[in-house]
C-alpha distance (Angstrom), angle and dihedral (degrees) to the residues before:
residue distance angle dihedral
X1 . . .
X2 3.91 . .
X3 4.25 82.8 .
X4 3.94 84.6 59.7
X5 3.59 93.6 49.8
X6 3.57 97.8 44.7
X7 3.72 76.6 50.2
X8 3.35 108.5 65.8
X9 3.76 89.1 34.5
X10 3.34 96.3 68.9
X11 3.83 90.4 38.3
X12 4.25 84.9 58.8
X13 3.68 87.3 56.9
X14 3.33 105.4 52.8
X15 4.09 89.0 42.8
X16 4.00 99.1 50.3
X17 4.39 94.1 27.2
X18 3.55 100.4 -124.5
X19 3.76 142.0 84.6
X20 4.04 125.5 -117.3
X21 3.65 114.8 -143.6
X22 2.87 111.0 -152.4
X23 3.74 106.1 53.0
X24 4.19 113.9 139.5
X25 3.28 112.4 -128.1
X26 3.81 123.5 -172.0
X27 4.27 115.1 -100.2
X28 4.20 83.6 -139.6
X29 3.94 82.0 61.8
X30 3.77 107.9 36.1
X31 4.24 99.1 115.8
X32 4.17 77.9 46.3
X33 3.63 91.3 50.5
X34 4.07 99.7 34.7
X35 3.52 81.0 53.2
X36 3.95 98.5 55.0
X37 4.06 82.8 43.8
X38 3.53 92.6 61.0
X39 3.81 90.5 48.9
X40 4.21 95.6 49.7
X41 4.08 81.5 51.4
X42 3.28 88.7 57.7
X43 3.83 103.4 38.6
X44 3.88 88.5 46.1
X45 3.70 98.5 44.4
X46 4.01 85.5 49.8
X47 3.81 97.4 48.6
X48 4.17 89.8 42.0
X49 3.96 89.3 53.6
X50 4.08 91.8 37.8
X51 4.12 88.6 48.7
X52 4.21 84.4 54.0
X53 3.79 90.7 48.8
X54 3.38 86.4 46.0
X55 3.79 97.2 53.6
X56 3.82 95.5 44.6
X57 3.85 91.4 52.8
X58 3.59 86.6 53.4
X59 3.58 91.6 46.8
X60 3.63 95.5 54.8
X61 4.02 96.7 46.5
X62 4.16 81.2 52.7
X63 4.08 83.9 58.9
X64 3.91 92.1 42.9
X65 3.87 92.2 -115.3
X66 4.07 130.5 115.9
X67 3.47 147.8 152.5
X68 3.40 95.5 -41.0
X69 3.71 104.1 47.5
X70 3.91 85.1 48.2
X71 3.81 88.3 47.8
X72 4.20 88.4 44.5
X73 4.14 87.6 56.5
X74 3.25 103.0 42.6
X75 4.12 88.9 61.7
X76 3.42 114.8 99.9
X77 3.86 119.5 -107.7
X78 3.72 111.6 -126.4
X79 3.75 98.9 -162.0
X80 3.81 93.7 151.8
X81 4.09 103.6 78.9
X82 3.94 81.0 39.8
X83 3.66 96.0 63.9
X84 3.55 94.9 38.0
X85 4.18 87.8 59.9
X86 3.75 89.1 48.7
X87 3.59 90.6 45.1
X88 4.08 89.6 51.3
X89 3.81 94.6 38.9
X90 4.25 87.2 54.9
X91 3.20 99.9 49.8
X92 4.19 91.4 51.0
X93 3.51 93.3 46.3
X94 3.90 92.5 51.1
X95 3.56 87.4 39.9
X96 3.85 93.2 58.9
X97 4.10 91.2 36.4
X98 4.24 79.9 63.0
X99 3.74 96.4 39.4
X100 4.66 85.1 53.2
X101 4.00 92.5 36.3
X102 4.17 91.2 54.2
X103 4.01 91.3 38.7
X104 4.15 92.5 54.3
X105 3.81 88.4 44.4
X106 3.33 94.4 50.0
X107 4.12 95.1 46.8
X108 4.31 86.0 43.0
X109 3.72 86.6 55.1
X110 3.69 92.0 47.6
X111 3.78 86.5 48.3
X112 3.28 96.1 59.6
X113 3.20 95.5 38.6
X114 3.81 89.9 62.7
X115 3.55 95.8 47.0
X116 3.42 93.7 47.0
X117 3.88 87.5 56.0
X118 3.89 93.3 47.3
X119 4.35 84.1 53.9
X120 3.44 91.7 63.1
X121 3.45 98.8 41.0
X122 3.63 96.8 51.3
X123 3.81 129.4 81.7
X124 3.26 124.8 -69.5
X125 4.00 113.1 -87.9
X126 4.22 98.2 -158.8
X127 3.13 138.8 -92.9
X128 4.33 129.0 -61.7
X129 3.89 112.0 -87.1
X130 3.83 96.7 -109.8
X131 3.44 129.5 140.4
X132 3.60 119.1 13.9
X133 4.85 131.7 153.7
X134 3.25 112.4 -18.6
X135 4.08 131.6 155.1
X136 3.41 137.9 -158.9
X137 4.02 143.8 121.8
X138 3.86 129.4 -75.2
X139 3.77 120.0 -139.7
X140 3.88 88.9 -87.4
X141 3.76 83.8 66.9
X142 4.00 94.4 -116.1
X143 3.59 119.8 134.2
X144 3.41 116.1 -116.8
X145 4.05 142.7 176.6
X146 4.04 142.4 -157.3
X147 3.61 88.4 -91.3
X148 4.00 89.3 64.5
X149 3.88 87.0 67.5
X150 3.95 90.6 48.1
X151 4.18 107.6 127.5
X152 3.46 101.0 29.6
X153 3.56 144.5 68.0
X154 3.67 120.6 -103.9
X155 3.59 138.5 -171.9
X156 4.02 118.0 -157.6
X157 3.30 130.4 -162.1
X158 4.21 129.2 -172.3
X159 3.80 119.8 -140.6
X160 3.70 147.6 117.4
X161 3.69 128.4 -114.9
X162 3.94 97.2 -127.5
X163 3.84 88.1 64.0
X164 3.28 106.9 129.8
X165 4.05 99.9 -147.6
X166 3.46 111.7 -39.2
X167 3.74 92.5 81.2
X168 4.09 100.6 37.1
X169 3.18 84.1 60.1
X170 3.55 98.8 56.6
X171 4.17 97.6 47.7
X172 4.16 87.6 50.8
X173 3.36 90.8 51.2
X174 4.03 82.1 49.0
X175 3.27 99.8 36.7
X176 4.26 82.4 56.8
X177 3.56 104.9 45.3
X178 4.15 91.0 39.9
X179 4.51 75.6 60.9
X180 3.83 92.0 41.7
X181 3.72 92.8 49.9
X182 3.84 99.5 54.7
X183 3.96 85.6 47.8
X184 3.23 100.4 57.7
X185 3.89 108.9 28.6
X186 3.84 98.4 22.5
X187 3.55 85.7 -128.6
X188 3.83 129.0 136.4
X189 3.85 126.4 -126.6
X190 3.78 124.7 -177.3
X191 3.89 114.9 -138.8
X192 3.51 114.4 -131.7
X193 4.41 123.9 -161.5
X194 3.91 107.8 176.4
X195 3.98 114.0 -178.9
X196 4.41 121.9 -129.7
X197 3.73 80.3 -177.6
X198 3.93 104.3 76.4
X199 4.23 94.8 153.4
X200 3.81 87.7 69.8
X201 3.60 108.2 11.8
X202 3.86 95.9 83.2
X203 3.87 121.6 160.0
X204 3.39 97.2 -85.3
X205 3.79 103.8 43.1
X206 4.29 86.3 53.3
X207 3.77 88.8 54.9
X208 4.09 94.6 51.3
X209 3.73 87.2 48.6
X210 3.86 99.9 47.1
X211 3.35 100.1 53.4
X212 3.98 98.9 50.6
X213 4.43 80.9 73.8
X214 3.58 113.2 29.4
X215 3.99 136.6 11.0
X216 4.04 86.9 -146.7
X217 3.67 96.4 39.3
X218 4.09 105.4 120.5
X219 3.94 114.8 -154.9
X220 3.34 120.0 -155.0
X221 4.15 131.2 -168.6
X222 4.17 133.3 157.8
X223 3.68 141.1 162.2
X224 3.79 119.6 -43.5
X225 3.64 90.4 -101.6
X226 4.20 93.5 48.8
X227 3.97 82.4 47.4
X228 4.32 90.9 51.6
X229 3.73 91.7 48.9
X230 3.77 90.7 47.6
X231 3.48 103.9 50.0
X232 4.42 91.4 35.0
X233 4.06 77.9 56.3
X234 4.02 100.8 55.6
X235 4.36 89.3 30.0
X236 3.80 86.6 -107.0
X237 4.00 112.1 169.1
X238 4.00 118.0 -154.5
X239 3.41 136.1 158.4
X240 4.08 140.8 158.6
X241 3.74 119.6 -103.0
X242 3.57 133.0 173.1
X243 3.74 97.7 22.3
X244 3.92 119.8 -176.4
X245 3.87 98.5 167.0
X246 3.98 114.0 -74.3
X247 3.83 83.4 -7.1
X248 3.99 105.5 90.6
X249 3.95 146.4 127.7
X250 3.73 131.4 -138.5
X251 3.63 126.3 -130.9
X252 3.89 113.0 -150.0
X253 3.96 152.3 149.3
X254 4.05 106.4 -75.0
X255 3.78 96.2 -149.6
X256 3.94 135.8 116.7
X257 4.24 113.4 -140.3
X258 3.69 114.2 -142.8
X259 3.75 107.7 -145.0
X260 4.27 126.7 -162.4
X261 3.50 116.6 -123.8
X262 3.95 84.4 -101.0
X263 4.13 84.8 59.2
X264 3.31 86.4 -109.9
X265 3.94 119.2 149.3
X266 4.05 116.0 -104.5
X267 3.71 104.2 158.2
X268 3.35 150.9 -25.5
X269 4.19 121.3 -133.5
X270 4.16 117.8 -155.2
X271 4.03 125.1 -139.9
X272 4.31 77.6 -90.9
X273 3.57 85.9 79.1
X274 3.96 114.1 87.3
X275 3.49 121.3 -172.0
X276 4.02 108.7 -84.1
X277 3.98 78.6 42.3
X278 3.56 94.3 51.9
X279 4.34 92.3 41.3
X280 3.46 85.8 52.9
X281 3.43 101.4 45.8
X282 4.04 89.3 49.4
X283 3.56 96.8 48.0
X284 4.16 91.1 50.0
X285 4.10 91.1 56.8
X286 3.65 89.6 42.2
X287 3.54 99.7 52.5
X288 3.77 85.7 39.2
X289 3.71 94.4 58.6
């Protein structure tokens, strides 16, 4: 009878998953009944830990993970070799971007190198549009024109007689190499002054200026208008700066235009030119033309 009872017992236990404590069991069947103890243990503590397995599995299909996701993180990432390709496969492509980069540079230079070559070689393609009609009136207050400079060679120069150095500068060094030229070549240059300051530069100021450099020095000055044209005609830049009233300078191209005998534009000299470079430089283009 106790068997039966122990029985059923253990059959309860396994149906409904946990253990009763205080179920009697009879002293002639303790071993019998330790031993059935032992075996609800077990069957409970199995069913406890299978109902937690349970649960998490179902938690993770919930979340849209499983075995294999859990399997997938718990390799180990081998990011080492991987940045060592990347590292090689960098440096070759930026190696070979170098090695393409310094060959095109190289053939561009050669390029222009060659046409640069075939330029010079070529035939002349004229002459650079400076100069061109202009009119205005020389320091004796007669009105003159290009056409007055026709048959002789001419050198021009563009200032303004309240320049404080800049521009006396320029018509000595003229005034020299205009001297220089006739020594040495026996040939005749006309001096040219032409005025980019027409408020103050009247007729009578250009003709007290003139004559302090050179006795065959013409100066020439107009309206603001005659001025514009002049100066847009030979690419000559001027323009006011530091203005206090009547008290101003001018800011304007420091170069001297050497002019064919047809007023035609040969070449123009810089302020690098001093005087035996500037004689020298005349007499070449005129013996070259």
């Amino acid at each position: 009878m106790s068997k039966i009872k122990g029985l059923k017992a253990f059959i309860g236990l396994i149906t409904h998953g946990r253990h009763s404590q205080n179920t009697i069991l009879s002293s002639a069947n303790r071993t019998s009944s330790s031993s059935y103890q032992c075996l609800v243990r077990s069957v409970t503590t199995s069913e406890h830990t299978n109902g937690k397995i349970s649960a998490t599995v179902a938690s993770d299909e919930k979340n849209g993970t499983g075995d294999s996701d859990q399997t997938a993180s718990q390799k180990p990432v081998r990011g080492g070799p991987v940045s060592w390709l990347s590292l090689v496969l960098l440096i070759v492509t930026g190696g070979g971007l170098i090695v393409y980069y310094d060959k095109e540079k190289k053939r561009h230079i050669e390029g222009l190198k060659t046409s640069s070559s075939t330029v010079k070689q070529g035939p002349s393609v004229g002459t650079a549009a400076i100069g061109g009609p202009f009119k205005l009136v020389n320091h004796y207050g007669k009105t003159v024109t290009e056409k007055d400079f026709l048959g002789k060679w001419t050198l021009i120069y563009f200032g303004f007689t309240y320049c404080p150095d800049i521009c006396p500068d320029e018509l000595q060094k003229l005034a020299a190499a205009v001297d220089k030229i006739k020594a040495k070549s026996g040939m005749e240059v006309v001096p040219v002054f032409i005025s980019v300051d027409p408020e103050r530069d009247n007729v009578e100021q250009v003709h007290e200026y003139v004559k302090e450099f050179h006795p065959d020095l013409i100066g020439l000055t107009g309206t603001a208008d005659e001025i514009r044209q002049v100066a847009r005609a030979f690419r000559v830049y001027y323009m006011k700066t530091e203005e206090e009233g009547s008290d101003y300078l001018v800011d304007h191209s420091i170069v001297m235009y050497l002019m064919n005998p047809n007023m035609e534009f040969v070449k123009f000299f810089g302020k690098n030119y001093d005087a035996n470079a500037l004689t020298e430089g005349v007499i070449k283009e005129i013996k070259a033309g």
